[in-house]
N, C-alpha and C positions, 0 to 999 in steps of 0.2 A: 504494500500500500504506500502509496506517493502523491503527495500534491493533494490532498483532499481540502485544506486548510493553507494553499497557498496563495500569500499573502493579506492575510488573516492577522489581525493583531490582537493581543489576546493576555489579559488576567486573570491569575488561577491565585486564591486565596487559600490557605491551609496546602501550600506546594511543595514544601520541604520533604513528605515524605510520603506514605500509604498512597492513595487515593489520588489525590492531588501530585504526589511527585509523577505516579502513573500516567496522569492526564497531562503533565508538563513535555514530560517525554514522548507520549504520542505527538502532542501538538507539534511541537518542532519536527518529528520523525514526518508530518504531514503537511509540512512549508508552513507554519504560522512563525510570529514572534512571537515571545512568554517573557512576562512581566510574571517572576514568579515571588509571590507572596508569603508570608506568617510571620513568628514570631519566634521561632528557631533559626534564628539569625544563621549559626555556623554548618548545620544542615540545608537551609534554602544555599548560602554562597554558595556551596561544594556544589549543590545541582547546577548552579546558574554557570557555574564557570566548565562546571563538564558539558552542559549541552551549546555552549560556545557561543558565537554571536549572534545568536537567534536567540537566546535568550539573559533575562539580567534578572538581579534580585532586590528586592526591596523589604523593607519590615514593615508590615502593615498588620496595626491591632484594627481589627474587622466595627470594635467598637466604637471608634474615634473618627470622628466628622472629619479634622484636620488630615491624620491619615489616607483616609481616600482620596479628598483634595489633593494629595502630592502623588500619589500612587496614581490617581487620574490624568495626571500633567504631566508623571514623569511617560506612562506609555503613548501620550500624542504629541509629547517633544521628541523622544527616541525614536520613534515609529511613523508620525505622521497622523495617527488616528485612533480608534480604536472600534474594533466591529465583536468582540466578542468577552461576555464576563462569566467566567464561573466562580460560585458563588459556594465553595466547598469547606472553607474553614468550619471547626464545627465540635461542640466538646459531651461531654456524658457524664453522667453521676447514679449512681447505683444505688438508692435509697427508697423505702416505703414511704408514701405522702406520711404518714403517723412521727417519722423521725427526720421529713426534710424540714431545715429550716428556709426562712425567706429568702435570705443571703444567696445561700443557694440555688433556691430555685430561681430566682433574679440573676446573677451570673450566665447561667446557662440560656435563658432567653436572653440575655443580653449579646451574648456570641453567636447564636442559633438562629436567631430570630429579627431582632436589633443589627446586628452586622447584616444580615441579609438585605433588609431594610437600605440601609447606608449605603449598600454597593449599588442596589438597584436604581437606586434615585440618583447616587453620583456619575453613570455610564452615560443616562440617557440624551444631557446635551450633549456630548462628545458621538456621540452613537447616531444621534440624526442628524447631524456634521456628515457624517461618513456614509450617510444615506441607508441609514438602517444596523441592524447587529443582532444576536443571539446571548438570549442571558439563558446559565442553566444553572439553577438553582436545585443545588442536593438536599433533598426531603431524605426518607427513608421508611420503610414496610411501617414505621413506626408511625409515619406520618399518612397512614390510610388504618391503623386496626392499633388497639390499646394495646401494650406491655406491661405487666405488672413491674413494681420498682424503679420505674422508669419515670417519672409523671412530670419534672421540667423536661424533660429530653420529647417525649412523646409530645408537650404544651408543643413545644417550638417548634418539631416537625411539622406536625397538623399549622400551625400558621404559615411555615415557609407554601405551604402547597395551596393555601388560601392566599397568598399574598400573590404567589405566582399567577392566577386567575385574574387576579383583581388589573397585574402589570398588563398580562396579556389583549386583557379588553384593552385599556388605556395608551397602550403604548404600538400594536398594532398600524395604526394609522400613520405613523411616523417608522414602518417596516423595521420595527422591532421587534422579533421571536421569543418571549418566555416562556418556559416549557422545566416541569422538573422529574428529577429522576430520584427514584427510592431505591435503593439496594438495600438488601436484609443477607444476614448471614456472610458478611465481607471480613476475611481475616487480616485486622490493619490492626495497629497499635491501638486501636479507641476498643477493642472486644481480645486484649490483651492486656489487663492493669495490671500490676503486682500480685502474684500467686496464682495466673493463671496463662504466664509464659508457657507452658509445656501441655497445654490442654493440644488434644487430639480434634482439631475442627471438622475434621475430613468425616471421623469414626460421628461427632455430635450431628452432623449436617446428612446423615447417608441416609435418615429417613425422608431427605425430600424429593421428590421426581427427577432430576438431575443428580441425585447421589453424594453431594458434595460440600463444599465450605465453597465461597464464589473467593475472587480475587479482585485486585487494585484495577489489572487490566482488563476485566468483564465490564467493568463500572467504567471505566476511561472508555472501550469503543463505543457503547452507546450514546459516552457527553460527547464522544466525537461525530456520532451522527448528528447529535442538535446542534453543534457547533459550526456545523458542514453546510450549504448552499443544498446539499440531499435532503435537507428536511424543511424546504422552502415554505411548505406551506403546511408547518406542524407547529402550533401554538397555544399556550392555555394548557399542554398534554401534560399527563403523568407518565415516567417509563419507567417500571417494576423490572427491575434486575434482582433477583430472589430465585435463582435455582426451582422454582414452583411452589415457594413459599405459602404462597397466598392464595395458591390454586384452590385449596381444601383438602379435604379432609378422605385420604383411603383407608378401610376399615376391612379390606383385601388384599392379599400379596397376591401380584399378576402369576 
């Protein structure tokens, strides 16, 4: 695969590594530039500088108004414009609503939800400058069906996929594409915290219709079809990348 994303300009938030470093490398691997994003400053350099002059790094907290402001300037001083945001930074907390406090659950909408917020509104002058662009905004399986333990993480999903709607209606007319993608069951460092480095995902994941744990790169081809001139006239959409997660329920071995 060649050229899918050429010349393409392009911000990936939470880039430094899982998911997002995935999607940086495709992008480039497919002719775009990458403005790559987070907050692991010495993990995004290392990418920036191995994917070469197609790509650069910047520290962007997803929560700070100012931050995107520069992160917005720096990829249509560098590049000339900018046609594409993904909207991937993104954190988790493992707690029963009975023991989360406010704090937290505030935090977590505030990067999940609030950042998503921030990117989407900050792209859109620069975006119909360039005659249109592609936002994709990472929901997750979580953000279409409840998870117990989970309830800021689920809040913020469920809104990014509500927010995506909203941009879509609104920003259409000005050939802007919002469209977001849910992946469930992705083995990245966010379903990896302390004492659960050495879990078996493949063995946890084999009762789903595909057999499997998904990866960085199932979740990056897909943001690279939304990202792509291929999904011309795909907007408002949800993409379930979930192994058959969400398919239901077999209560039969084939």
């Amino acid at each position: 695969m060649t050229g899918r994303l050429h010349g393409k300009r392009a911000i990936i938030t939470g880039g430094a590594r899982g998911q997002g470093e995935a999607e940086a490398r495709l992008f480039v691997r497919e002719g775009a530039s990458v403005l790559v994003t987070d907050v692991l400053d010495d993990a995004g350099a290392a990418l920036a500088s191995e994917l070469g002059d197609a790509a650069a790094y910047r520290r962007l907290d997803v929560t700070s108004e100012a931050d995107w402001t520069a992160a917005v300037g720096e990829v249509t001083e560098r590049w000339g414009g900018l046609d594409v945001l993904v909207n991937n930074a993104g954190i988790a907390m493992l707690s029963p609503i009975e023991h989360t406090s406010l704090d937290d659950y505030r935090r977590v909408l505030e990067v999940n939800q609030v950042g998503v917020f921030l990117g989407m509104r900050s792209v859109i002058a620069p975006m119909r400058d360039s005659g249109g662009g592609s936002i994709v905004n990472i929901s997750s399986v979580d953000g279409l069906t409840g998870m117990a333990n989970v309830v800021a993480y689920v809040s913020s999903k469920f809104a990014v996929r509500g927010m995506t709607k909203v941009a879509a209606l609104e920003l259409g007319p000005d050939r802007i594409r919002v469209n977001s993608v849910h992946p469930g069951g992705v083995d990245t460092a966010m379903i990896r915290p302390p004492g659960f480095e050495d879990v078996d995902y493949d063995a946890l994941f084999a009762g789903l219709p595909l057999g499997r744990c998904g990866t960085s790169d199932d979740v990056a081809l897909g943001v690279l079809y939304l990202a792509s001139d291929e999904s011309s006239y795909v907007t408002g959409s949800e993409l379930t990348i979930d192994g058959g997660l969400l398919a239901g329920t077999s209560l039969m071995k084939s």
